[in-house]
PyMOL commands that place a pseudoatom at each C-alpha (Angstrom):
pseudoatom trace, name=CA, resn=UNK, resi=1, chain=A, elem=C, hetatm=0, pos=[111.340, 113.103, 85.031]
pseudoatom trace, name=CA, resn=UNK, resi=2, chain=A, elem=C, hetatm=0, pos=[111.164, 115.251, 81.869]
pseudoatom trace, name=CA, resn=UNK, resi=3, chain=A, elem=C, hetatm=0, pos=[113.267, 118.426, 82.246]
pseudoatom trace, name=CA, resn=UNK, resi=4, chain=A, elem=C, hetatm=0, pos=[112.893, 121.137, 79.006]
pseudoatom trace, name=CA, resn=UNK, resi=5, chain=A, elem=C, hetatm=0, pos=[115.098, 124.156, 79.138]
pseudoatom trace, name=CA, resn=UNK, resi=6, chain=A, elem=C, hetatm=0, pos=[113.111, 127.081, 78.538]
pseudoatom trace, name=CA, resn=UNK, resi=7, chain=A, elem=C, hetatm=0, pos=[114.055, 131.210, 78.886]
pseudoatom trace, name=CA, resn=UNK, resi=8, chain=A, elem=C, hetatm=0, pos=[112.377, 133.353, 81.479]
pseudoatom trace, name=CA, resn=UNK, resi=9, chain=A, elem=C, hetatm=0, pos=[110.046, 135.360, 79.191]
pseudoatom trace, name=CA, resn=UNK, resi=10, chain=A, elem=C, hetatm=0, pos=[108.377, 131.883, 78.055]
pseudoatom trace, name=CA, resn=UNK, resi=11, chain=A, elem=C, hetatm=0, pos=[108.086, 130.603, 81.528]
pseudoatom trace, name=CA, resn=UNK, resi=12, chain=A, elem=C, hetatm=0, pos=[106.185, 134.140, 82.034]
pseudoatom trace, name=CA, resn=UNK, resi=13, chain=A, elem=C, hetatm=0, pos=[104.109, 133.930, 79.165]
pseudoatom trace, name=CA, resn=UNK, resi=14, chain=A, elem=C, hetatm=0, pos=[103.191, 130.720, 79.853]
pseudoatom trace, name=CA, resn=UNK, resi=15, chain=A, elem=C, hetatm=0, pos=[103.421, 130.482, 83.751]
pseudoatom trace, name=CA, resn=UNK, resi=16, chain=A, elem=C, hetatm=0, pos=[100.023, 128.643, 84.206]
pseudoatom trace, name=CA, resn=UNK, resi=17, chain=A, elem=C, hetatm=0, pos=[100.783, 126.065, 81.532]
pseudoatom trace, name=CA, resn=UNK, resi=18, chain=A, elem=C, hetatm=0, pos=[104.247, 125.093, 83.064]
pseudoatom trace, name=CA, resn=UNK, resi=19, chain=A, elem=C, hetatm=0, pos=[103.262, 124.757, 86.749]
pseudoatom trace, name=CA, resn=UNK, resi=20, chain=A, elem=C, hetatm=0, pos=[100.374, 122.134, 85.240]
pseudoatom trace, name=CA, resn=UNK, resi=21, chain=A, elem=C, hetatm=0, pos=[102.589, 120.263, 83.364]
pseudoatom trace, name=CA, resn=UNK, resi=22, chain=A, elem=C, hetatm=0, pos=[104.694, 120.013, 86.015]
pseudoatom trace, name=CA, resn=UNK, resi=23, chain=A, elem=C, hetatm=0, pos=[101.594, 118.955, 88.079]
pseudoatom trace, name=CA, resn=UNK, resi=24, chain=A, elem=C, hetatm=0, pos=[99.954, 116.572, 85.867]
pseudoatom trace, name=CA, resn=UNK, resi=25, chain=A, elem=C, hetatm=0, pos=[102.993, 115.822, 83.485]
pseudoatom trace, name=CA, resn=UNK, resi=26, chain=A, elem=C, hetatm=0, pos=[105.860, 115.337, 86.434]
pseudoatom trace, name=CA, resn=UNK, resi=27, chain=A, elem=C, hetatm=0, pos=[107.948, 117.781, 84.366]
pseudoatom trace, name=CA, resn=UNK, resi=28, chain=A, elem=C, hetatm=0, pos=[110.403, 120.145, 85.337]
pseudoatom trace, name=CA, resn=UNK, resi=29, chain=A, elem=C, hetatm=0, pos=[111.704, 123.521, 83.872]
pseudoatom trace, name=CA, resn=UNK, resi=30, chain=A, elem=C, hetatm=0, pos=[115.076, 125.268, 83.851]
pseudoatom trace, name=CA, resn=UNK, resi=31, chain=A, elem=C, hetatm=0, pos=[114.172, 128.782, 83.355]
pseudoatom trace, name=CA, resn=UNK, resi=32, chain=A, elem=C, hetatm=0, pos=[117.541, 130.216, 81.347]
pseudoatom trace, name=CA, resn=UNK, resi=33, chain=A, elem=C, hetatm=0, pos=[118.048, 134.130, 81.229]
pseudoatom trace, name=CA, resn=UNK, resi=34, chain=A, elem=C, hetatm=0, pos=[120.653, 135.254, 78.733]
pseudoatom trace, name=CA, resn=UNK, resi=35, chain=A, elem=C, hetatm=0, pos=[121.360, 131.378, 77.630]
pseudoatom trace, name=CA, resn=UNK, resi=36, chain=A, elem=C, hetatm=0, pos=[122.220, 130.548, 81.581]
pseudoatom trace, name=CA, resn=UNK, resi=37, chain=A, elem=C, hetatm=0, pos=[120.417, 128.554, 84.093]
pseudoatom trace, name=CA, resn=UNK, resi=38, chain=A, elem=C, hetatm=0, pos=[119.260, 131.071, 86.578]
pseudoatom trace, name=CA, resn=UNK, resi=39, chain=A, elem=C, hetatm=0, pos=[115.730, 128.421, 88.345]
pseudoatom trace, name=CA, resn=UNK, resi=40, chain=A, elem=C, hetatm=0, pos=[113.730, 125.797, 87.839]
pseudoatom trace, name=CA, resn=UNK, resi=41, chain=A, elem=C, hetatm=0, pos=[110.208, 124.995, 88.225]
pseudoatom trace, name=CA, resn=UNK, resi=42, chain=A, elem=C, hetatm=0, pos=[109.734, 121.279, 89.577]
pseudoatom trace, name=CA, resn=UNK, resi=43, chain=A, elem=C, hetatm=0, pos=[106.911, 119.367, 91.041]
pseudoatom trace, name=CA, resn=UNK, resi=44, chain=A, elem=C, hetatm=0, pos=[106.269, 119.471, 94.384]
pseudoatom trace, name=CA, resn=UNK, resi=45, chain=A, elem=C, hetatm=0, pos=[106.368, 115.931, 94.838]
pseudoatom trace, name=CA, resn=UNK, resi=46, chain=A, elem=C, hetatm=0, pos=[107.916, 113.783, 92.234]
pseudoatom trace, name=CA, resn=UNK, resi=47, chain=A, elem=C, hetatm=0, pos=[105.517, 110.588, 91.793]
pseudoatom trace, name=CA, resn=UNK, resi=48, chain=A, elem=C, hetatm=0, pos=[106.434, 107.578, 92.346]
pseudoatom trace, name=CA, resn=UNK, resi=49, chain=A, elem=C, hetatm=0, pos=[105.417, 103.971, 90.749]
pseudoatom trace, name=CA, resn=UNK, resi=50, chain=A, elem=C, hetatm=0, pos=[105.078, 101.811, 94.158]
pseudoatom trace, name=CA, resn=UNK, resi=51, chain=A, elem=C, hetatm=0, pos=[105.418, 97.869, 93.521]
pseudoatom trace, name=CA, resn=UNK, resi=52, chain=A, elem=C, hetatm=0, pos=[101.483, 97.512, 94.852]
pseudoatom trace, name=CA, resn=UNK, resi=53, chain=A, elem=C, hetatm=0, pos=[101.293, 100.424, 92.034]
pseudoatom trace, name=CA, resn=UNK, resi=54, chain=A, elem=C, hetatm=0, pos=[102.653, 98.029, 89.197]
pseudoatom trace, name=CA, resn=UNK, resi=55, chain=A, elem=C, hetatm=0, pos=[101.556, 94.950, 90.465]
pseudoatom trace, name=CA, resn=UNK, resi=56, chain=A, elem=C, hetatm=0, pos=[97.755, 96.766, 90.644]
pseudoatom trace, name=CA, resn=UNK, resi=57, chain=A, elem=C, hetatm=0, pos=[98.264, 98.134, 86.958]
pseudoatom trace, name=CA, resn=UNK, resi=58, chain=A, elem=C, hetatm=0, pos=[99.739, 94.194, 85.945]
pseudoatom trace, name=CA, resn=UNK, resi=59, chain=A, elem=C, hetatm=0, pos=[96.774, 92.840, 87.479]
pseudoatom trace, name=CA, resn=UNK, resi=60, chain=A, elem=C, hetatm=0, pos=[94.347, 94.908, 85.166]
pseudoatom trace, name=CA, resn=UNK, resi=61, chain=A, elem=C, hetatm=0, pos=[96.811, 94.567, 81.679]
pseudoatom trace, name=CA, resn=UNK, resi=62, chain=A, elem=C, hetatm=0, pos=[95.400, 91.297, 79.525]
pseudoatom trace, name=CA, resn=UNK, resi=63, chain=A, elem=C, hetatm=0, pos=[98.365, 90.379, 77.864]
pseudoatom trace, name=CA, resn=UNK, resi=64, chain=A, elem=C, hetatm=0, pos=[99.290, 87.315, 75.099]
pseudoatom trace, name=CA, resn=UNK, resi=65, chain=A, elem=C, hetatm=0, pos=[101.821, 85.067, 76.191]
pseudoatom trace, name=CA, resn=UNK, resi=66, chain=A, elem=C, hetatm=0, pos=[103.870, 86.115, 73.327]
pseudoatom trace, name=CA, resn=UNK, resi=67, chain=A, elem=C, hetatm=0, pos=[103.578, 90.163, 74.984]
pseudoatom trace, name=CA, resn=UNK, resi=68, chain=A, elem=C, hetatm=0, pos=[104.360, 88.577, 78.313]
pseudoatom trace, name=CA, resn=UNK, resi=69, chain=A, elem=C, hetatm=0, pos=[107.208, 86.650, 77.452]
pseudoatom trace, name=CA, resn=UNK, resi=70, chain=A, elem=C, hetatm=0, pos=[108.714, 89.978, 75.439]
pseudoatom trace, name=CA, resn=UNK, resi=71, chain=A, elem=C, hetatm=0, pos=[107.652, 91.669, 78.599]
pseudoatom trace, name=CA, resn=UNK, resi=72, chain=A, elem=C, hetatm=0, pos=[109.516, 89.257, 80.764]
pseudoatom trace, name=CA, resn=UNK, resi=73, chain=A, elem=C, hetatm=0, pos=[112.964, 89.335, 78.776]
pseudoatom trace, name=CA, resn=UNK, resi=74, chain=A, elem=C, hetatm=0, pos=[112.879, 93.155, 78.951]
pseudoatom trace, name=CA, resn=UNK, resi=75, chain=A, elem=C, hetatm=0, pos=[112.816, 92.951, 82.653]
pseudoatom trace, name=CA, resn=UNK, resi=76, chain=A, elem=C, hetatm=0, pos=[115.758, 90.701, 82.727]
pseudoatom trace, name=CA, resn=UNK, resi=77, chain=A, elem=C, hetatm=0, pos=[117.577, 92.361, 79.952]
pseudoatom trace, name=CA, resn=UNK, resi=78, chain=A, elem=C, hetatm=0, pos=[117.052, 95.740, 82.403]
pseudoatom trace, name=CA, resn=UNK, resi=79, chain=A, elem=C, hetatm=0, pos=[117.792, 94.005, 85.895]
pseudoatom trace, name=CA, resn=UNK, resi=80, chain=A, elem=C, hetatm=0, pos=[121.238, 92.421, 84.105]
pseudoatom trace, name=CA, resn=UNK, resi=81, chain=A, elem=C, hetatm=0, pos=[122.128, 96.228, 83.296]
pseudoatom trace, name=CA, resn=UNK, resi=82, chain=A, elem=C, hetatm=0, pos=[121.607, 97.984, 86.381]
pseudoatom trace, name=CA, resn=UNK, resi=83, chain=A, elem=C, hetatm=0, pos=[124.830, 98.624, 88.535]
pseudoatom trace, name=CA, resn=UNK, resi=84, chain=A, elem=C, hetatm=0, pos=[124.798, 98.484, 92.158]
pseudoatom trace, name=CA, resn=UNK, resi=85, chain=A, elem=C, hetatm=0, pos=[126.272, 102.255, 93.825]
pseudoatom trace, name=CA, resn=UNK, resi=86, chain=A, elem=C, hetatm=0, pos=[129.942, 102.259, 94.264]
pseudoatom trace, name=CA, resn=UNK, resi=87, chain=A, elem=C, hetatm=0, pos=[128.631, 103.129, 98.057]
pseudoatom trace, name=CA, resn=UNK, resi=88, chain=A, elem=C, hetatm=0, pos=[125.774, 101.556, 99.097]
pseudoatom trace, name=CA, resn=UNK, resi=89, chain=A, elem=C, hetatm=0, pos=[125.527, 104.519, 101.977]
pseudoatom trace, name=CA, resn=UNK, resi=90, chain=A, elem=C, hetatm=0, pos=[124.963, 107.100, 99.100]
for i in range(1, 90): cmd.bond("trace and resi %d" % i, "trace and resi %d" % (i + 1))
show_as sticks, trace
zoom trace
């Protein structure tokens, strides 16, 4: 989620604007008064990219083997990054 640091008197000039992009854009706002986090504005409900989501949008996406196979290495390059949690009850 995109988070941009903004200062009170924007986020009241511009109220409307930042509660749609944090609809429509998933963005959130930390509203800073005097140079100090004081709120944010967030979305309601963070979306979320289901697997039937991806696999749906896959489905539709006409690809060249040569995009797929880049495609496929960036998945493995990403899964061979990721760390499990130190605590798997976190």
């Amino acid at each position: 989620m995109k988070e941009t640091a903004i200062t009170v008197t924007e986020a009241a000039r511009n109220f409307a604007d930042c509660i749609n992009r944090a609809y429509y854009q998933n963005m959130s706002f930390v509203l800073l008064k005097n140079g100090k986090p004081v709120a944010r504005i967030v979305p309601a409900k963070p979306k979320v990219c289901l697997g039937k989501d991806l696999a749906a949008a896959l489905a539709k996406a006409s690809l060249s083997d040569e995009e797929a196979r880049a495609w496929y290495k960036d998945i493995v390059d990403a899964r061979a990054k990721l760390q499990p949690p130190a605590d798997k009850w976190q």
